[in-house]
Every structure is written in C-alpha cells, then in structure tokens.
N, C-alpha and C positions, 0 to 999 in steps of 0.2 A: 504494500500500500504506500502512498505517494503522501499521506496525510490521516494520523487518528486521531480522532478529539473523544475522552470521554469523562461525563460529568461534567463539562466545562460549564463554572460559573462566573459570570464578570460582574459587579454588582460598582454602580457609580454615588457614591456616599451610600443609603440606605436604600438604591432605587436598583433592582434587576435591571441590565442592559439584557445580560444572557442569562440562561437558565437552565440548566440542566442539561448541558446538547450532548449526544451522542449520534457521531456520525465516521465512514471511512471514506477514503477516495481514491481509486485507482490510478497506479500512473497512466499517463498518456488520454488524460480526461478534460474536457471542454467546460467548465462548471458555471451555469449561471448560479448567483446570490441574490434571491426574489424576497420580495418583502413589502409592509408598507414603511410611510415613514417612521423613524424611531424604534423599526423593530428588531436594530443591533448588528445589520448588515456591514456597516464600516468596523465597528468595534469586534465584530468575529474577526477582520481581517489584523487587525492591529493586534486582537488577542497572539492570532498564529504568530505575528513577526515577534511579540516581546514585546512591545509597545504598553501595551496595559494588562497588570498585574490578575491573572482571574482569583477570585476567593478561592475557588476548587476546581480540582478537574486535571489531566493529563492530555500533555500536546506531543504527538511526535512526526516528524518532518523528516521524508528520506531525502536529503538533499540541499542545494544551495537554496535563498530564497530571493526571488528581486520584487520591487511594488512597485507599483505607479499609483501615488499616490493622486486625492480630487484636486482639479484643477485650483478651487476656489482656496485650498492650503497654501498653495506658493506662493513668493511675493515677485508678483513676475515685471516691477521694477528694478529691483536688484541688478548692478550693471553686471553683466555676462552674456558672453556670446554663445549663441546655440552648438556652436563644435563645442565647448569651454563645457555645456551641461552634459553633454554628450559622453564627454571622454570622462565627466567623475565615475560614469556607471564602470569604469576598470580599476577604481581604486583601489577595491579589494584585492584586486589579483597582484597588483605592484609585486607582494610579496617584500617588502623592506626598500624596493630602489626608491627612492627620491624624485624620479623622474619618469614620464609616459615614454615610451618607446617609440621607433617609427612601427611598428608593428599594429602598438595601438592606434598612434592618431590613421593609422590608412584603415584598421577595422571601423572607427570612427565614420571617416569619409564615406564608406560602404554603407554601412548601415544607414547612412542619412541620403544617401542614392537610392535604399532600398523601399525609404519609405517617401521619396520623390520632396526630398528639402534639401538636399544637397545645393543650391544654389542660396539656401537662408544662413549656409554655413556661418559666414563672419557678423548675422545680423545680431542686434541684440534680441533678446527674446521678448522686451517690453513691447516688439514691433511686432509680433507672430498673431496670427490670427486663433479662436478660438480650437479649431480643427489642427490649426499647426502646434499648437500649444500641448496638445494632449498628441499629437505623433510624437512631438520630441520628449514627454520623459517615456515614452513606449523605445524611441530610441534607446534612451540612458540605462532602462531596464532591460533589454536588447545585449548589449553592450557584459554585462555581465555573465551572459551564459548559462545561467542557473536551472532548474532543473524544475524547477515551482516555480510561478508567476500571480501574484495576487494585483488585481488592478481595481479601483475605486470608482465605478461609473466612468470607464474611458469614452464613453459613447454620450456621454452629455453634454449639448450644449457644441456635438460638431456639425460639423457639413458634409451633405451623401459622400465626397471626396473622401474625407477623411475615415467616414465610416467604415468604406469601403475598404482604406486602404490598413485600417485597425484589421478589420474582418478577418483579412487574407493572412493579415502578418503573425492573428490566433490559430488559423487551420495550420499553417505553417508550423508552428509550436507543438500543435497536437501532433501533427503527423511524424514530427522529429520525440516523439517518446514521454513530451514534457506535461506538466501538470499544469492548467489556467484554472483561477476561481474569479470570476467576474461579478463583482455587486454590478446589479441592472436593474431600471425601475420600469423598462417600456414590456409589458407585459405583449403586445402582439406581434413583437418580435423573436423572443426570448425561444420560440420552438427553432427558429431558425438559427440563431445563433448558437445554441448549447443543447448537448449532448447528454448532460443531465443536470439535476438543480438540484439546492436545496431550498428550500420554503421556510422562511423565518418568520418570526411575532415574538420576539424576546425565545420563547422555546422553538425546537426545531417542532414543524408541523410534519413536514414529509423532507426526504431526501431520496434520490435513485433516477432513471431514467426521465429524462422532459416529459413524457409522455404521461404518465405516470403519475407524475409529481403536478404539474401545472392542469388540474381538471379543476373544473369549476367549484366542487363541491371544496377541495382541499381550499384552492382560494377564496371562499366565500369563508371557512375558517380560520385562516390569515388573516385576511382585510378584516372581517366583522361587518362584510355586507352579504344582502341578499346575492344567492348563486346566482340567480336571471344573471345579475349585471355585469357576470364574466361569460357568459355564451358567448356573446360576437368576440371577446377578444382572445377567446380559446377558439374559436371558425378559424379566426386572420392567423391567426399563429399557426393552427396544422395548415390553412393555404400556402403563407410564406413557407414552410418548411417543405410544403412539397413541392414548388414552384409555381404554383396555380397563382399567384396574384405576385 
C-alpha cells in the first residue's frame, strides 16, 4: 500500500476536523478528496505531510512525498522568478552540495517545457496568470520525483488550458507507478478525473472505487442534503467519464 491511515484523529482546539478515519490506498492510484466545505479535506492532507499534529491515529507513507499546496496560501508577490520556484522543488535531493547542478536547472527547463511555460521562465511569478500559477508549483512538485503527490484543489480557479494540461500531467503520474490524492470540490467532474475517492464530513463516509463511492445516496450523507439534488451531477459525471458529453 502507497498510504494507511488508521484511527486518525485531528481535532483543532476542542472542535473535530477529522475523526476516526480509517482508510488504504494502493500504489499507482488517481485519488479524488470529495467533501463539502469544512469537512477536513485540506487538513487530511497536511495531517499525511506532518503538518498538523493528529490526537490519534497511525500514518504510514511508502515513499517520498511532494504537495502542491492552495493557490490562495502563497504570497505570490514575493520577488522570485518562476525557474527560481521551480528548481526549490530539488532541494531535497542536493544531498549537502550548496549549489543546483547543471543537471538540475536543465531538469528545471524540461519540466516547464513540459507543462508549456517555458517561455514564463525568467518572469516573476506576481505576473502569472491564475492557470499558470497552479502549473508552476505542479512544476516545483514535479521537480522532486516522489512517489506520492498530495495537491490542494489544483483545479481551482484555472482555465480549460491549464486544466487540461494538470489533467495529462496526473495520468502521467499514475501511469508511471505513482500515488495522487487530489482535494476536488467540482462534483460533475470528479468520475472523470479519478479512479477512486474518498468521501469526507469530518468522518470518512465511503472510500474505494468512483463509482462506488460518488452515488447519490452516499453524497446526500456527506453534504446533508436531499439525494434528488445529486442525480444530475452523478448523470454528468458517469457522461464525462465515459465521453458522452
């Protein structure tokens, strides 16, 4: 397994975020992170890095980890140029030198070719467009080679461009062996995009294949709304997934 959480609890002063999860996940797995809001989607991801301390519970990780953290966390004034945020995602690996290699900055250069910003190379990043904003720490994450990838709504807030070019750069991932856990909130996409989910509300609701896991009834005990009101967005989602729309 690629990732086991069990018992995990995260509790923020007196108030459950998480609550009892128990879940596995195989390598070489597509994972969306479905939920509404506040129902502890980002803080499972920060739980898995270390980031925030759970009360209880056991985390094991086979492997390196990289994130991409939400847009709205960076200060994306801060003066630095897009190759500059690019090449920190190798810092790990230095291994003690003091200096990037030519190795790295031309894996660098690659990478930002790969995901069509290669020309934004010397911009500053204050200048990037929302879409180019979230390609480039997908770069920087990139860049590390890791084995796990946990991303924060990398799909928020881009342009079909960039969607798209997210899209390719996750099958990619998967196809090479690796583990994605994607927080996602566009429910009529979520069949097409991932392979399988988990379903949060503070406790885990369901976890296992998309199919499976995103039906109406489960989501109507998520959200805490009437099931009617996920039918159409469970049609759209098995049409995208099967190319019909």
């Amino acid at each position: 397994m690629a990732i086991e959480v069990q018992q995990l609890t995260v509790n923020y002063e007196k108030t459950s975020a998480l609550w009892d999860l128990h879940f596995s996940i195989p390598k070489g797995r597509l994972v969306g992170i479905i939920g509404p809001n506040g129902a502890g989607k980002s803080t499972l991801l920060k739980a898995l890095l270390g980031i925030v301390k759970p009360l209880t519970g056991k985390i094991q990780l086979s492997g390196s980890v990289a994130y991409v953290p939400q847009k709205g966390s960076i200060d994306w004034d801060f003066p630095i140029t897009v190759f500059d945020v690019v090449l920190m995602g190798r810092y790990r690996l230095l291994k003690g030198l003091k200096w990037y290699r030519k190795a790295d900055k031309q894996a660098a250069l690659s990478i930002l070719e790969k995901l069509g910003m290669q020309e934004l190379a010397s911009r500053q990043i204050s200048e990037l467009s929302g879409g180019q904003q979230q390609r480039l720490f997908i770069a920087r994450a990139l860049m590390q080679d890791a084995e796990i990838y946990l991303l924060d709504e990398p799909f928020a807030g881009v342009d079909k461009v960039s969607e798209g070019v997210i899209m390719k750069i996750l099958q990619e991932l998967k196809e090479k062996g690796k583990t994605i856990l994607v927080v996602h909130h566009e429910l009529s996409s979520a069949a097409h995009y991932f392979d399988s989910a988990l379903l949060l509300n503070t406790s885990l609701v369901a976890s296992g294949d998309i199919d499976q896991v995103l039906t109406p009834k489960l989501l109507s005990r998520a959200y805490g709304q009437d099931e009617v009101l996920f039918d159409e967005a469970w049609r759209l989602s098995k049409q995208k997934s099967t190319g019909l729309v």
